[in-house]
C-alpha positions as CSV (number, residue, x, y, z in Angstrom):
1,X,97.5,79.1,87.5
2,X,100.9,77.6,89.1
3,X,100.6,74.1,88.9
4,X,103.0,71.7,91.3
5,X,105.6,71.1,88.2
6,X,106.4,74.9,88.6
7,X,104.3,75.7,85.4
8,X,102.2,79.1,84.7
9,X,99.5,79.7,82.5
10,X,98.7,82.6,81.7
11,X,95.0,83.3,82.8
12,X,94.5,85.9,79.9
13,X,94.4,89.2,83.0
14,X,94.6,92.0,81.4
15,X,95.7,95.7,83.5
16,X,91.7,96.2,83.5
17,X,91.2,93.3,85.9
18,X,93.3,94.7,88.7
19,X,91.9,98.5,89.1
20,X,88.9,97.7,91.0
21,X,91.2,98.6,94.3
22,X,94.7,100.2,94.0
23,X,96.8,100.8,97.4
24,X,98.8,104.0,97.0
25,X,100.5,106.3,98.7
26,X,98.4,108.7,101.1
27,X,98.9,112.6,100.3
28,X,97.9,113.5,103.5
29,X,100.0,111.1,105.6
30,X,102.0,109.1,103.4
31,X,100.5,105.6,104.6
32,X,99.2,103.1,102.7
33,X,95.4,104.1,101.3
34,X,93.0,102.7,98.7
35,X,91.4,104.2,95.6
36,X,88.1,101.9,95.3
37,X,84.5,101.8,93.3
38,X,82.1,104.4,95.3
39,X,79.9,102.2,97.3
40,X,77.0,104.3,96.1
41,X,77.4,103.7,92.8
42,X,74.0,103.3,91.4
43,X,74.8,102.2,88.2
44,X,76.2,98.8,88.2
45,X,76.2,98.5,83.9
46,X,78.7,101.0,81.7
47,X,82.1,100.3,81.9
48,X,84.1,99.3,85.0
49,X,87.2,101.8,84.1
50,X,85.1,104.8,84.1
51,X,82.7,104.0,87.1
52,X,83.2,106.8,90.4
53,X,86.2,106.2,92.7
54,X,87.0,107.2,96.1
55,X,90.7,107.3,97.6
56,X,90.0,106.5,101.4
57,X,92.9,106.3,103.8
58,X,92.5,104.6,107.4
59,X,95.8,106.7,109.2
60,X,94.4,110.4,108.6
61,X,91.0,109.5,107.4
62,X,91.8,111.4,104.1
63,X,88.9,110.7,101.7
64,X,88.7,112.0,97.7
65,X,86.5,111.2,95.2
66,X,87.0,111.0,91.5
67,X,84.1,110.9,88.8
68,X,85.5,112.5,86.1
69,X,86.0,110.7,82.6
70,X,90.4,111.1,82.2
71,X,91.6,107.9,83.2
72,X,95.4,107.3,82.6
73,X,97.1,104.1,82.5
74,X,101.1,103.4,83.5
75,X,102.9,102.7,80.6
76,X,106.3,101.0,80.9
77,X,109.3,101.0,83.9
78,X,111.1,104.7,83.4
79,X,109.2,106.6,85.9
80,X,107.6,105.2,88.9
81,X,104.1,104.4,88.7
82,X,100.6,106.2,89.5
83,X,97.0,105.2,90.0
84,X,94.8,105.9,86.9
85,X,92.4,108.1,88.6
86,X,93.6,110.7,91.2
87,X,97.6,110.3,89.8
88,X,98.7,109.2,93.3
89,X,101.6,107.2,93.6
90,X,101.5,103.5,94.1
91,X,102.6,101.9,97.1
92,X,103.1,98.6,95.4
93,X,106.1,99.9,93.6
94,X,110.3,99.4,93.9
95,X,113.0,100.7,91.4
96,X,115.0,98.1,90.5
97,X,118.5,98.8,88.5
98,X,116.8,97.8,85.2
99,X,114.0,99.6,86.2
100,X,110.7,100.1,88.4
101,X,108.7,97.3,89.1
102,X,104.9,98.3,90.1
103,X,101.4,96.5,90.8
104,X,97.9,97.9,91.2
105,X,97.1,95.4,94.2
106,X,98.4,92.3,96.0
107,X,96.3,89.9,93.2
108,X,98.5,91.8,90.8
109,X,101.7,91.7,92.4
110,X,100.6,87.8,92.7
111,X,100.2,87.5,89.4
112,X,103.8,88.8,88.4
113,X,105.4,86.3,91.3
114,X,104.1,83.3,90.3
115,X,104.9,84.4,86.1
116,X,108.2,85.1,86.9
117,X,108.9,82.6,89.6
118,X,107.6,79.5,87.5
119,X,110.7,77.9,85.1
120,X,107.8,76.7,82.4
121,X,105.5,79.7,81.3
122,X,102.9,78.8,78.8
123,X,101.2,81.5,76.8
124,X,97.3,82.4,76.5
125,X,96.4,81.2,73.0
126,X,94.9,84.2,71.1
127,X,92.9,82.5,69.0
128,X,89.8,81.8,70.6
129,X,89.7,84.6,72.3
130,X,91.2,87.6,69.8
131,X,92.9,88.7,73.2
132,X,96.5,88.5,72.0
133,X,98.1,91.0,74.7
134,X,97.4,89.5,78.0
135,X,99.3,91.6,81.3
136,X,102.0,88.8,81.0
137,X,102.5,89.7,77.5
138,X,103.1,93.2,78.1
139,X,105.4,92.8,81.1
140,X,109.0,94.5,80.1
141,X,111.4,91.9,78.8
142,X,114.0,92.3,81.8
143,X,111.4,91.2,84.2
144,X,110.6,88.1,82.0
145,X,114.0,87.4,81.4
146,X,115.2,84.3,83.4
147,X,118.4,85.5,84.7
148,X,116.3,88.3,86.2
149,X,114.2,85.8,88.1
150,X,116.2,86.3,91.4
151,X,116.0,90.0,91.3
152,X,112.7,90.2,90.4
153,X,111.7,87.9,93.1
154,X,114.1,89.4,95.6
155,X,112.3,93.0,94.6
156,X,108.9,91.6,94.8
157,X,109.7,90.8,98.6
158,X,110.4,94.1,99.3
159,X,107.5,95.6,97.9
160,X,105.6,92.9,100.4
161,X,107.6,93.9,103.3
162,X,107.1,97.3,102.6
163,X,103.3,96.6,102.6
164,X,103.6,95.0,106.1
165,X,105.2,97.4,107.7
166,X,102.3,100.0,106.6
């Protein structure tokens, strides 16, 4: 939450909270698309990583499904970034000369704005949770680093410019 004084605290997201709808890049025409939950999914208990997704694109009409059990997460900034379920690549996504900076959705791109934007970040406490890696905490040190801020912010634009234009 971004309060008026310019501070951030960390509301405790973890990666899990941001893949219920991932833009990425469209095989067939290399628009924008969406990898979302299956509307039919009957079963609303289990876990929401490994429920049935669908990648559904609105320029060629391109629609996949997934329902397998692999699911693999993006570690770190060497490579560019792909969704966890089909391996697509994500649209949210700009190398940066320290490295690439990606997001699952715009609430997750959000997310990384207002951290990095905000002079005064305060951390999740741990304690009362037993959460002590929040998404924040695991953000690569050069995009937390302060005399990245203008960078960062600068390559968080693109990313949303790129989006419009789509």
């Amino acid at each position: 939450m971004v309060l008026f004084s310019g501070r951030f605290q960390d509301p405790r997201s973890s990666q899990y909270d941001f893949i219920g709808s991932i833009i990425v890049r469209c095989p067939g025409c290399a628009r924008a698309a969406r990898v979302v939950l299956t509307p039919a999914d009957s079963d609303p208990g289990g876990r929401m990583l490994f429920r049935p997704r669908r990648l559904v694109c609105c320029g060629c009409g391109l629609s996949r499904v997934w329902s397998g059990r692999l699911v693999t997460l993006s570690r770190g900034t060497a490579q560019p970034a792909t969704d966890p379920y089909l391996g697509m690549p994500l649209w949210l996504q700009i190398e940066t000369r320290r490295g690439w900076l990606w997001a699952y959705n715009l609430e997750h791109l959000d997310l990384i704005r207002r951290f990095v934007q905000a002079p005064l970040r305060e951390r999740a406490s741990w304690y009362d949770t037993g959460q002590k890696m929040t998404l924040v905490a695991r953000l690569p040190a050069w995009i937390k680093r302060a005399k990245n801020r203008d960078e960062v912010l600068r390559a968080i634009s693109r990313i949303h410019a790129s989006l419009a234009a789509a």
